[in-house]
C-alpha positions as CSV (number, residue, x, y, z in Angstrom):
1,X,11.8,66.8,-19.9
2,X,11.3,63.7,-21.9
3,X,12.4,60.1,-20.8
4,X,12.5,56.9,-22.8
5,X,10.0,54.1,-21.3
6,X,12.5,51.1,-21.9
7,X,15.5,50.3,-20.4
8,X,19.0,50.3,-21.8
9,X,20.6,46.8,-20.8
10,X,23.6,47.2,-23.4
11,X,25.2,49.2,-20.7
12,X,25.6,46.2,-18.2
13,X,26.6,44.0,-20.9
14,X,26.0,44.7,-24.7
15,X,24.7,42.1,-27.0
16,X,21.8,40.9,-24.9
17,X,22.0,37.0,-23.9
18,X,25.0,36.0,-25.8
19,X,26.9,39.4,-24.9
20,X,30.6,38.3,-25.2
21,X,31.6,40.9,-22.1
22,X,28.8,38.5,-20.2
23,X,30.6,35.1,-21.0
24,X,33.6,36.6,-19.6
25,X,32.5,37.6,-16.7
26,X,30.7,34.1,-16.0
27,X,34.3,32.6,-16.8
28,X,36.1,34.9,-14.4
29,X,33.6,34.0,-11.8
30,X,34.6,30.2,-11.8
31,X,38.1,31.1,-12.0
32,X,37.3,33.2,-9.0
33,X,35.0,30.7,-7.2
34,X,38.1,27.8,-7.3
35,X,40.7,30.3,-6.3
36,X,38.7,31.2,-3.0
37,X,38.0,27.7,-2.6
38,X,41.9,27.1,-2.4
39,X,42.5,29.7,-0.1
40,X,39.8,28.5,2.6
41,X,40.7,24.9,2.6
42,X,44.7,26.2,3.0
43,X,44.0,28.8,5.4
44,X,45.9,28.7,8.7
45,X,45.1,31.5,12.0
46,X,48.9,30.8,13.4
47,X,50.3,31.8,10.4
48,X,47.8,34.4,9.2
49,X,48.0,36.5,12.6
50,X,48.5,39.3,13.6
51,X,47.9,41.0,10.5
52,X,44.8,38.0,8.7
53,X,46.5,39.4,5.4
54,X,44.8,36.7,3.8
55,X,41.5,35.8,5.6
56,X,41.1,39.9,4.7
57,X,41.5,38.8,0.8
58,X,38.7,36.0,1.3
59,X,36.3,38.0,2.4
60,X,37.1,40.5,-0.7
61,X,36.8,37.6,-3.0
62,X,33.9,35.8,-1.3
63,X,32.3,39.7,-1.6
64,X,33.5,40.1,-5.3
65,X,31.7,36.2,-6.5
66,X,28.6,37.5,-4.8
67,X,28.5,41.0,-6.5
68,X,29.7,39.3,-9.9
69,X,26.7,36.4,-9.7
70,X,24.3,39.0,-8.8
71,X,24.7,40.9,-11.8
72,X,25.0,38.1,-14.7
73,X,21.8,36.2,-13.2
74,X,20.3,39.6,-12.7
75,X,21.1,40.2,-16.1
76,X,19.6,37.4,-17.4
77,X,16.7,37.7,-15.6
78,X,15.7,40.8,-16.7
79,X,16.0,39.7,-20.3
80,X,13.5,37.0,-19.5
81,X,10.9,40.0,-18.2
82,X,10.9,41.6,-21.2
83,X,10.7,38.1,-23.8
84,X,8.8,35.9,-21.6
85,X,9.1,33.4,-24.4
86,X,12.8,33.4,-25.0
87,X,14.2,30.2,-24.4
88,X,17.6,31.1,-24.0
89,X,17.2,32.7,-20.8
90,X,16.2,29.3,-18.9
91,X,19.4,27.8,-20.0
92,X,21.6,30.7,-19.6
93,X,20.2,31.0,-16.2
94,X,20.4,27.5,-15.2
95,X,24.3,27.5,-15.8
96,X,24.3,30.5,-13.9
97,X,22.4,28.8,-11.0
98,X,25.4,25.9,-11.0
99,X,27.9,28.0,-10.7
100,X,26.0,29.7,-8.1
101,X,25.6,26.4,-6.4
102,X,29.6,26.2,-6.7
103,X,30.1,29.2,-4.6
104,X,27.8,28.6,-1.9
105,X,29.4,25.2,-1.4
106,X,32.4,28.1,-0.9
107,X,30.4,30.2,1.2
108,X,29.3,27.1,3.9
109,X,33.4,26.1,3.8
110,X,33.9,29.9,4.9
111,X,31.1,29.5,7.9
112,X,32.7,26.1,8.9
113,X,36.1,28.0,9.1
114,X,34.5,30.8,11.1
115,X,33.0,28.2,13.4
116,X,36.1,26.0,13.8
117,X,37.7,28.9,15.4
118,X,38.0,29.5,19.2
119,X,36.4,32.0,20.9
120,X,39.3,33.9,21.5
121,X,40.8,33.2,17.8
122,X,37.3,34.8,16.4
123,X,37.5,38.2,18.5
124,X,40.6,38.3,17.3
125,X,39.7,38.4,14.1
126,X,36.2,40.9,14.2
127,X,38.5,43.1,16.8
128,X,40.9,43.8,14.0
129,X,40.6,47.1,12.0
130,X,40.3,44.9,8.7
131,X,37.1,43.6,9.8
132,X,35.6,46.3,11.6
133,X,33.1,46.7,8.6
134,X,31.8,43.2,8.4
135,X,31.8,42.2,12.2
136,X,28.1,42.3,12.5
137,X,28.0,40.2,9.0
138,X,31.4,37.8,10.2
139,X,29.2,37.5,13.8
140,X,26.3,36.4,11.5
141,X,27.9,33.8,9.4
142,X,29.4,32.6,12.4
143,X,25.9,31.8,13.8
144,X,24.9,30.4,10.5
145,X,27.4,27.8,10.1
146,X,27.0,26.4,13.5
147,X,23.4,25.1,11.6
148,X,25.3,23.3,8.5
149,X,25.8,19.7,8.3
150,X,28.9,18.1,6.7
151,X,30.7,19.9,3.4
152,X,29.0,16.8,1.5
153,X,25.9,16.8,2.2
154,X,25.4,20.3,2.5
155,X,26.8,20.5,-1.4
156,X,24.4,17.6,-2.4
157,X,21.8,19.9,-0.9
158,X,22.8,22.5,-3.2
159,X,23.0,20.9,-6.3
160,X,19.9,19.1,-6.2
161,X,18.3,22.4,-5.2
162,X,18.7,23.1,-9.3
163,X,16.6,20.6,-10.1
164,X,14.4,20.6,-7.2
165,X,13.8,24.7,-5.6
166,X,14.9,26.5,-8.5
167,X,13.7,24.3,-11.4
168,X,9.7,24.5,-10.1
169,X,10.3,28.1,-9.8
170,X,11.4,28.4,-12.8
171,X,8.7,26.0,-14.7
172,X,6.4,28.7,-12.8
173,X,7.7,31.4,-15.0
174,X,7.5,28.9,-17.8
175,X,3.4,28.6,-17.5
176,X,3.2,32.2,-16.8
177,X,4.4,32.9,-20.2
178,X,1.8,30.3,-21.5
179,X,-1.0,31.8,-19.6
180,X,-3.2,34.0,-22.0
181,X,-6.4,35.9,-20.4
182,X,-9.0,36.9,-23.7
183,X,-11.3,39.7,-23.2
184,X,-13.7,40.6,-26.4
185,X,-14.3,44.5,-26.6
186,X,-15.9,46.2,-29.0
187,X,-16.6,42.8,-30.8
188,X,-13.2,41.7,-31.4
189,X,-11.0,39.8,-29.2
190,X,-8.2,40.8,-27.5
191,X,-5.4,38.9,-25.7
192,X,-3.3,40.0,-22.5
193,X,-0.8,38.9,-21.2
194,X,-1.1,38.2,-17.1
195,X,0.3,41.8,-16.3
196,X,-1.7,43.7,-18.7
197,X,-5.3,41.9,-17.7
198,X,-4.0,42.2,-13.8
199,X,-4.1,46.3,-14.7
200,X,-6.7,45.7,-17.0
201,X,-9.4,44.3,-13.9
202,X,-7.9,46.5,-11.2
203,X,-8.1,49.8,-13.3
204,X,-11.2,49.2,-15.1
205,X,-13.7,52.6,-14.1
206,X,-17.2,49.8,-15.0
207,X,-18.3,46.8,-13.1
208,X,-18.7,44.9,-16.4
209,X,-15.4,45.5,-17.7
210,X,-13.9,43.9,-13.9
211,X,-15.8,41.5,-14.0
212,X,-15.6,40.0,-17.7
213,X,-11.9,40.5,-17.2
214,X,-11.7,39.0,-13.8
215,X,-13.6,35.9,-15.1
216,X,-11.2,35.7,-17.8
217,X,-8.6,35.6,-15.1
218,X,-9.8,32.8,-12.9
219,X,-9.8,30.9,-16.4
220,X,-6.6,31.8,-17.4
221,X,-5.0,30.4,-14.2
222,X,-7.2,27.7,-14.1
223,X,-6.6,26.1,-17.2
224,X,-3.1,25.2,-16.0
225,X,-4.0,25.1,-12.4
226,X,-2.7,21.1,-11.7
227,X,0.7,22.1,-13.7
228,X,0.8,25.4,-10.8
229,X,-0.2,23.0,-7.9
230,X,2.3,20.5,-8.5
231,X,4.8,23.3,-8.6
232,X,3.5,24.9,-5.4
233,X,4.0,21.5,-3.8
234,X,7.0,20.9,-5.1
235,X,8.8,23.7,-4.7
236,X,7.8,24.2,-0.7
237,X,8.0,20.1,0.0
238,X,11.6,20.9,-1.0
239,X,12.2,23.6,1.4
240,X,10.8,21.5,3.9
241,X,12.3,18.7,3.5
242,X,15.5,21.1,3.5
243,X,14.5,22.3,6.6
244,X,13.9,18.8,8.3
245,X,17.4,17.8,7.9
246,X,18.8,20.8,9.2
247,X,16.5,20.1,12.2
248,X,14.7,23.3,11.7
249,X,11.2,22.3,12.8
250,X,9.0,25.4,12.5
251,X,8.8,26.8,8.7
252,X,9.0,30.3,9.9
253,X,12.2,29.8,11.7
254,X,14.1,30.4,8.2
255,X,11.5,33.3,7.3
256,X,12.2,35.5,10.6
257,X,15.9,34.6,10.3
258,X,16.3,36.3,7.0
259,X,14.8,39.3,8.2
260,X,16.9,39.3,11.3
261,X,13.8,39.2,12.9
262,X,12.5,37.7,16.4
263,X,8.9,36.2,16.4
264,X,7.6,38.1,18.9
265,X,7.7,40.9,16.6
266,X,6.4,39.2,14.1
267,X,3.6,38.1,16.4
268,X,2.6,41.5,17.8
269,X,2.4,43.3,14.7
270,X,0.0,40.7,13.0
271,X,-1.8,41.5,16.8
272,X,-2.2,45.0,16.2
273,X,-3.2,44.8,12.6
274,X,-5.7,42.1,13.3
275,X,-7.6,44.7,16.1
276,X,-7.5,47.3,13.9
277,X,-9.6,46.3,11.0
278,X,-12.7,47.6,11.5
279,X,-11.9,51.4,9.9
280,X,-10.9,49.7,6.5
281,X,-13.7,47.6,6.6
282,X,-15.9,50.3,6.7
283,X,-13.7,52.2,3.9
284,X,-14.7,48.9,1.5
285,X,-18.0,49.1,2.4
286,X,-18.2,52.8,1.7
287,X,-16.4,52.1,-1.7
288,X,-18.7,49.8,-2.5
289,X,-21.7,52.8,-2.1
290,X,-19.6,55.0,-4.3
291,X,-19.4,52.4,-7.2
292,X,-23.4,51.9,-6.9
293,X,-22.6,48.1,-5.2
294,X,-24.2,46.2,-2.6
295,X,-21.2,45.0,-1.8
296,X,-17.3,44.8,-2.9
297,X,-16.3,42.1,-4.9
298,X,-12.3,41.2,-4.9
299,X,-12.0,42.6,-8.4
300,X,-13.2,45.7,-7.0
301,X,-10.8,46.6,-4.4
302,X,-9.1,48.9,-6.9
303,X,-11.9,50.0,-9.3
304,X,-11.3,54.0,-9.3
305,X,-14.1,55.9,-7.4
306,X,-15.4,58.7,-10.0
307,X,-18.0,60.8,-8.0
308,X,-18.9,64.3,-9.4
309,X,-17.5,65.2,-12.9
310,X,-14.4,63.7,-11.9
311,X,-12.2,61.7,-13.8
312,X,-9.0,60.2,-12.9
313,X,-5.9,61.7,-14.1
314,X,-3.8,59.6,-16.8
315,X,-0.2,60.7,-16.9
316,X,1.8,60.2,-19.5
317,X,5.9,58.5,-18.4
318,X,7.2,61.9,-18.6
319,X,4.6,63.2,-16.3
320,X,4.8,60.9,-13.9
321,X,8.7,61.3,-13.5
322,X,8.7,65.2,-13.2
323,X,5.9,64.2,-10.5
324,X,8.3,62.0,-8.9
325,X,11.3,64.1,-8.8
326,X,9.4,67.4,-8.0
327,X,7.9,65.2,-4.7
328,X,10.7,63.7,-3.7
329,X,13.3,66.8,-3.9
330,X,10.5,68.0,-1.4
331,X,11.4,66.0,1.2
332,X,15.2,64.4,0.3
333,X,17.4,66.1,-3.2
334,X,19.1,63.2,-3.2
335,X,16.6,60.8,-3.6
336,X,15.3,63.7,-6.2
337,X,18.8,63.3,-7.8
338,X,18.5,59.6,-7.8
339,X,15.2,59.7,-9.3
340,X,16.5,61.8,-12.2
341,X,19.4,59.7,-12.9
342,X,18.0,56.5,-13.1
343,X,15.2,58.8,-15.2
344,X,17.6,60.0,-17.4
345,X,19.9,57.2,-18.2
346,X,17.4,54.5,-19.0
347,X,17.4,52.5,-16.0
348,X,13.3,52.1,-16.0
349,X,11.8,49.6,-18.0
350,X,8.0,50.8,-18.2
351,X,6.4,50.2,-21.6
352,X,3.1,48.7,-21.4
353,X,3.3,45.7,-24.5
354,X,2.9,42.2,-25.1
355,X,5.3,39.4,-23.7
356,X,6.5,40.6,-20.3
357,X,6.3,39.3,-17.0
358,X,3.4,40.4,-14.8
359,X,4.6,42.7,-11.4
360,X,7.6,45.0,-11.1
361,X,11.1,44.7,-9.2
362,X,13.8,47.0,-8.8
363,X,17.2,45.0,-9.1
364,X,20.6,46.1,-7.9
365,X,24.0,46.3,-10.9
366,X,26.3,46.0,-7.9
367,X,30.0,45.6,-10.0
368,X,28.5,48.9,-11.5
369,X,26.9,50.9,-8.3
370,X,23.5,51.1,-10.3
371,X,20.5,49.5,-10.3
372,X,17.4,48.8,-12.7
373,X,13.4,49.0,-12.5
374,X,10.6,46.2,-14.2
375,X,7.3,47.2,-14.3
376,X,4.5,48.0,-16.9
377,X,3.4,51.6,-16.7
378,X,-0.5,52.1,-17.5
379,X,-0.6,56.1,-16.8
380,X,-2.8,55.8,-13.2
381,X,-1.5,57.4,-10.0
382,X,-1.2,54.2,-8.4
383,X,1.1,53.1,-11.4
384,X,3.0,56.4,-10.4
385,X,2.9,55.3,-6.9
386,X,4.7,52.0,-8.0
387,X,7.9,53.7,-9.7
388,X,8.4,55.9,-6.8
389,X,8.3,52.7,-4.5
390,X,10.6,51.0,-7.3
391,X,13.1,53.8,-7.5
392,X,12.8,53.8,-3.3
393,X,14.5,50.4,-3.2
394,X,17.0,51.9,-5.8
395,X,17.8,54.7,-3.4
396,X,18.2,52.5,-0.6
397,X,20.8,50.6,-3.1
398,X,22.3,54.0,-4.3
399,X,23.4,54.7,-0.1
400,X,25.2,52.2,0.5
401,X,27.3,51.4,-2.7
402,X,30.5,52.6,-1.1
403,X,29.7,49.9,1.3
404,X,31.0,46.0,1.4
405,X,28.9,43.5,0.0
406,X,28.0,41.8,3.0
407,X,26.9,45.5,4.4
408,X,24.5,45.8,1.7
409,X,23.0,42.7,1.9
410,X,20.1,43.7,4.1
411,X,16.6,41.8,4.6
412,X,13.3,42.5,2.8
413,X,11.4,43.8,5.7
414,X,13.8,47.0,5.7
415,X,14.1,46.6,1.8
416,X,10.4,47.1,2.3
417,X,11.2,50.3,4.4
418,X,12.6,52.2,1.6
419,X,10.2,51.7,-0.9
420,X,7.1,52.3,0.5
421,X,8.2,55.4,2.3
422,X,9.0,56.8,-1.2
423,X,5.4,55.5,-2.3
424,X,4.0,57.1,0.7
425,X,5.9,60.7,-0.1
426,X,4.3,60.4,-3.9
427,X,0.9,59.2,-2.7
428,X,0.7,62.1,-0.4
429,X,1.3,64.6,-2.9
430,X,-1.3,64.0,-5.1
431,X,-3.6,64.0,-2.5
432,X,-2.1,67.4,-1.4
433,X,-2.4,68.6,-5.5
434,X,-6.2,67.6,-5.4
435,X,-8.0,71.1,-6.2
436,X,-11.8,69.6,-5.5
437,X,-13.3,67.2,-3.3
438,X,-13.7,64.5,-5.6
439,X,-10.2,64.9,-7.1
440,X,-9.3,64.7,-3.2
441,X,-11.4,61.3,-2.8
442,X,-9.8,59.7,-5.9
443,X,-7.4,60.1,-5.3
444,X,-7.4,59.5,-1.0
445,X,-9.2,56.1,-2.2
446,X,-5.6,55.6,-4.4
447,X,-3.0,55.7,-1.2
448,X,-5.9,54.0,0.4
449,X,-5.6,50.7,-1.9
450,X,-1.4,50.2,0.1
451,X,-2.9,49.9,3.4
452,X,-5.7,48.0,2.6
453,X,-3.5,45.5,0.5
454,X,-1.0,45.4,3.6
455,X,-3.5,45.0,6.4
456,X,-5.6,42.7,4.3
457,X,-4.8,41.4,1.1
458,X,-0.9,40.4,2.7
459,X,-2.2,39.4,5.8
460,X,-4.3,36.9,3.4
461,X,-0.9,35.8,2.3
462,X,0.5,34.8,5.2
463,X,-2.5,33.2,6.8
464,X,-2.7,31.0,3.7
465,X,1.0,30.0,3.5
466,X,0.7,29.3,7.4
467,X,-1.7,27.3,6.3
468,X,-0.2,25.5,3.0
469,X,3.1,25.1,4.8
470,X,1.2,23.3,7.5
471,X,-0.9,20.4,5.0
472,X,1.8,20.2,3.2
473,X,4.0,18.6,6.2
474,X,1.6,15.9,5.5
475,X,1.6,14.9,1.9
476,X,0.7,16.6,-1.9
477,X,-2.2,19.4,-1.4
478,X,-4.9,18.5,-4.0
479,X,-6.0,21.8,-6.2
480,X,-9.3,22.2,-4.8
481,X,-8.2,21.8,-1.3
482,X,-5.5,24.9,-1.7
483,X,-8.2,27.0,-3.7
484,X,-10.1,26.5,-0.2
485,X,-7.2,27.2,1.5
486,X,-6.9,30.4,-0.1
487,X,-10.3,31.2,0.0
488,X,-10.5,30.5,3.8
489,X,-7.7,32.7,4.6
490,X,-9.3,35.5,2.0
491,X,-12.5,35.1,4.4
492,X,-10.7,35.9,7.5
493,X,-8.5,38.6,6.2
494,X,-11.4,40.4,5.1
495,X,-13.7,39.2,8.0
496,X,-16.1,38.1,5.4
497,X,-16.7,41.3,4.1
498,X,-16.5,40.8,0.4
499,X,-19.4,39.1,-2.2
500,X,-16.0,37.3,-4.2
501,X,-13.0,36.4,-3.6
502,X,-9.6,34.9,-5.5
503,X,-9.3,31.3,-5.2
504,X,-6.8,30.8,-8.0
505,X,-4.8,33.9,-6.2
506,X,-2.1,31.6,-4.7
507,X,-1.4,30.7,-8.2
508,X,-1.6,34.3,-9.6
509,X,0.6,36.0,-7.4
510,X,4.3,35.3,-8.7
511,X,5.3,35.6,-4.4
512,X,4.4,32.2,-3.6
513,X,6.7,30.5,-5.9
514,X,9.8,32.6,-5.5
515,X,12.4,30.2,-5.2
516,X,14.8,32.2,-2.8
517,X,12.6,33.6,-0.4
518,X,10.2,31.8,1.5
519,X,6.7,33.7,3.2
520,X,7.2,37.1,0.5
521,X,4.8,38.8,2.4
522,X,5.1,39.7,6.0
523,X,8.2,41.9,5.1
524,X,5.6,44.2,3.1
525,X,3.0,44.6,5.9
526,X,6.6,45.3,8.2
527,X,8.3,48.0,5.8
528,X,4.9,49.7,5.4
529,X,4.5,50.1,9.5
530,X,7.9,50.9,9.9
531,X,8.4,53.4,7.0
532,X,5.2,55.4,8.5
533,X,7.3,55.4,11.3
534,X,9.4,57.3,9.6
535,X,7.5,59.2,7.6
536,X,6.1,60.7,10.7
537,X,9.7,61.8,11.9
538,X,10.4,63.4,8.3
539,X,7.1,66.0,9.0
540,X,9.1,67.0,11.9
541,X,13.1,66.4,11.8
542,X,14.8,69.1,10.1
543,X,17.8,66.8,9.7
544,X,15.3,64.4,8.5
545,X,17.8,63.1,5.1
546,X,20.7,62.9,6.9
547,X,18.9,60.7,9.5
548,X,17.6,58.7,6.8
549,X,19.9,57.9,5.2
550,X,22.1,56.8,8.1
551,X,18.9,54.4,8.7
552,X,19.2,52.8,5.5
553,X,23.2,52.7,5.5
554,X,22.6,50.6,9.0
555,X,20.5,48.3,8.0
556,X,22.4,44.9,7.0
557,X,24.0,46.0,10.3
558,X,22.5,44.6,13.2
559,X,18.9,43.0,13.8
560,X,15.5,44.7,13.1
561,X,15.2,45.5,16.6
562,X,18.0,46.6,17.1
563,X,18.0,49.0,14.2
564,X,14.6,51.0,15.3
565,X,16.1,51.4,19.0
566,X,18.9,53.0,17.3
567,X,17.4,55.1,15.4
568,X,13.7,55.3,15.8
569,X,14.0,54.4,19.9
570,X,11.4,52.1,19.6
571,X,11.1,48.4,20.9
572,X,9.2,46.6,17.6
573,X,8.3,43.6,20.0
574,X,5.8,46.0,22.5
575,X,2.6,47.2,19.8
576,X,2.8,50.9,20.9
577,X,4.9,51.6,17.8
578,X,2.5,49.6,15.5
579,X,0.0,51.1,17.0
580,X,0.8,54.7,16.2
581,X,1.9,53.9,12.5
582,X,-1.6,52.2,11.9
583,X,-3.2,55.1,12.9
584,X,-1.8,56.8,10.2
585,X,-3.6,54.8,8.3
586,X,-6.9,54.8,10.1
587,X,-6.9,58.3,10.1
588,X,-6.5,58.5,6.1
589,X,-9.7,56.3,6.4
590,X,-11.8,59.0,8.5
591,X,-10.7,61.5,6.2
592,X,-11.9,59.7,3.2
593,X,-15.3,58.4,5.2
594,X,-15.5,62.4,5.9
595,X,-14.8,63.5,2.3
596,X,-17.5,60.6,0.8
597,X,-20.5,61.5,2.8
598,X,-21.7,64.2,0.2
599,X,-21.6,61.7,-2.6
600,X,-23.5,58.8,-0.8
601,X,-26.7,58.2,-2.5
């Protein structure tokens, strides 16, 4: 079958940035906001019981301004992937962001409501049928408001936020768009944009090509790299400061919360992963044989091994989706017939060209019940990999859209879950599909490059912003101190294994200066654990979808823990389950140290 490459926004909103069906929803959604406003500030429990007619149509409306603001920022977001350099977006978005900043001043006068009420009063409330849907989320918000300070300060909070958190993240995007990487081949000289040389590097089959492009990266990042520190600092000296006031004294106290997640979890998974390194240091270190080095550099963690005759497969979009589809009917039809929807009606943007944003995303239409997927597509199985993890969130969207807003507002270490199980089921495959032993090593040394990035690259991550977060308690981190930073916690990651490593990566990777979630890594290393979890149970569960998918409807529901005793019967805090999910790992690792000895030289 033959799919288009570019996604079709016209069916959210036609007319692109200055659609007129896009004003009007942005004008309902103030309308909205001060109506909701009105009814919290009047609200009264004596007169509102037995029935809480209209605490039930607050929470509709509350749930309606989220869904609504979600889509038109959504919306204008993904314009600004595609046209890095349209400056319409920024404002667009910033009068998005206000109004958003309007309805969370809503949002904390709801939690204050829910935490003004008795204990009695509130069970009340979540014990009545109305509710029984959102109790776990009402419980939540509950919790949360008992943190706020006073309806003023909290909404000064918010709208210096625009200026402060969400104005250096969005001056990050700014100098991305600026940032150009040259690379001359064949005598002329080319220009890429940040996601096309990031492909360019990491696909790259010679050592000369990585490294020419890599040095072009290091300069591309450094030429602006006092314009990315001040936004680094800038943008988490905000948070903290944030944080201060609401007497929140450890940085990862927000972080864990988000994910409804305790520390100790936290804590013994980074344990496990940390005493486990050894096999995929030995994997690099093999690699490093196969590509005739003495020893890895960062730029060639993902250089393809071609041993033999072999040469890696290039699939054309159309490929790769049949792939996709075929793989995942396999294991769940309905995340087959999700795949071919979103396939078919153009929710994929995928074309590799000039002017977009570097990474990819998957982003939920919720007023619709759809969703869309960023990336740039280069035709490599890993690239095939990354739209089946894409349309893996999507799936996880596509579950619960029958669902209230506040149920589908789950955290990014389950969003996590999703995806990379759906990567894991497409990786698998083409490992399966590989006819020879070198095909089988290509492409082993493909699904090898997600573990290797979760136990080492993202465990880089977080050591550094552990680290970042920590100097910057104490004043404005200098450049060259947060290269070193970076460096260190590359060193330790990686035990010291490679010949280079990144120091400009804490400006290159678009995670660090998200402006809405703080440590974007952890979750990744968590959803790939916990989804080979899972995908152990789905080799062995003949019910396996339906289990699945009750999973994934579950999990804005309850607390991480509580959601793999339920329905893994696991307890994430104890490292036997982390334990047996690395090892699915480590044993990909002996398979491919088995497969390689032949080719050694």
């Amino acid at each position: 079958m033959t799919y288009q490459d570019t996604w079709d926004l016209d069916s959210i909103y036609p007319g692109g940035i200055d659609s007129p069906q896009l004003n009007e929803r942005i004008q309902q959604l103030i309308i909205q906001i001060k109506d909701v406003k009105n009814m919290i500030t009047t609200w009264c429990f004596n007169t509102d019981q037995p029935n809480f007619d209209n605490l039930s149509r607050i929470t509709e409306l509350l749930q309606k301004i989220t869904t609504g603001l979600h889509q038109t920022e959504t919306f204008v977001d993904m314009i600004s992937s595609v046209e890095a350099d349209n400056t319409q977006t920024s404002a667009k978005a910033n009068y998005l962001y206000q109004i958003d900043n309007d309805a969370e001043v809503a949002m904390t006068s709801f939690k204050k409501l829910l935490v003004s009420l008795s204990t009695e009063q509130f069970q009340q409330i979540i014990n009545n049928h109305r509710f029984e849907i959102i109790k776990f989320n009402l419980q939540e918000m509950r919790q949360q408001g008992q943190e706020l300070l006073d309806d003023r300060t909290e909404a000064l909070i918010n709208d210096l936020s625009l200026d402060g958190l969400q104005a250096w993240h969005d001056h990050y995007d700014s100098l991305v768009a600026k940032t150009d990487f040259p690379l001359t081949e064949n005598g002329q000289v080319h220009h890429y944009s940040a996601g096309q040389a990031q492909n360019k590097f990491e696909s790259a089959s010679t050592a000369q090509v990585r490294n020419e492009m890599f040095a072009s990266w290091e300069k591309g990042w450094q030429k602006f790299d006092t314009l990315f520190a001040d936004t680094l600092n800038h943008l988490d000296g905000f948070r903290l400061t944030d944080y201060r006031v609401h007497g929140i004294k450890d940085f990862l106290t927000k972080p864990l919360a988000e994910n409804r997640m305790q520390k100790q979890t936290l804590e013994t998974m980074w344990q496990v992963v940390a005493a486990n390194k050894q096999p995929f240091l030995d994997y690099l270190a093999r690699k490093a044989q196969l590509l005739g080095l003495k020893q890895m550099g960062w730029q060639d963690q993902w250089a393809p091994v071609n041993v033999d005759t072999f040469t890696s497969k290039t699939y054309s979009f159309d490929e790769a989706a049949d792939f996709i589809i075929t793989n995942f009917k396999k294991i769940s039809p309905k995340m087959a017939a999700v795949a071919q929807y979103a396939f078919a009606h153009r929710w994929i943007e995928a074309e590799d060209r000039p002017n977009k944003r570097p990474g990819g995303y998957m982003t939920e239409i919720p007023e619709l019940g759809e969703f869309r997927i960023f990336m740039t597509f280069d035709g490599t199985p890993s690239e095939v990999a990354t739209i089946a993890h894409e349309l893996g969130h999507g799936f996880h969207c596509m579950v619960m859209r029958d669902l209230p807003e506040w149920r589908r507002n789950y955290a990014m270490n389950v969003a996590e879950t999703a995806s990379t199980f759906a990567e894991m089921v497409v990786a698998d495959a083409t490992v399966k599909a590989a006819q020879t032993s070198a095909a089988k090593l290509n492409l082993l040394d493909q699904k090898m490059s997600n573990p290797l990035a979760m136990f080492l690259d993202i465990h880089a991550r977080y050591l550094f912003e552990k680290a970042f977060y920590t100097r910057r308690q104490q004043g404005i981190v200098p450049v060259e101190e947060i290269c070193q930073m970076m460096v260190t916690a590359q060193k330790e990651a990686y035990q010291h294994q490679l010949r280079t490593y990144d120091p400009y990566y804490w400006a290159d990777k678009q995670h660090f200066f998200f402006s809405d979630v703080p440590f974007y890594n952890f979750p990744y290393t968590f959803g790939y654990l916990f989804s080979a979890g899972i995908y152990a149970r789905a080799q062995v569960d003949p019910d396996f979808e339906e289990h699945y998918i009750a999973l994934l409807r579950d999990t804005a529901n309850m607390s991480t823990e509580e959601l793999a005793k339920k329905h893994l019967g696991v307890d994430l805090t104890k490292p036997d389950f982390w334990q047996a999910a690395m090892q699915i790992a480590i044993n990909d690792v002996h398979e491919f140290m088995h497969l390689s000895d032949e080719f050694v030289k």
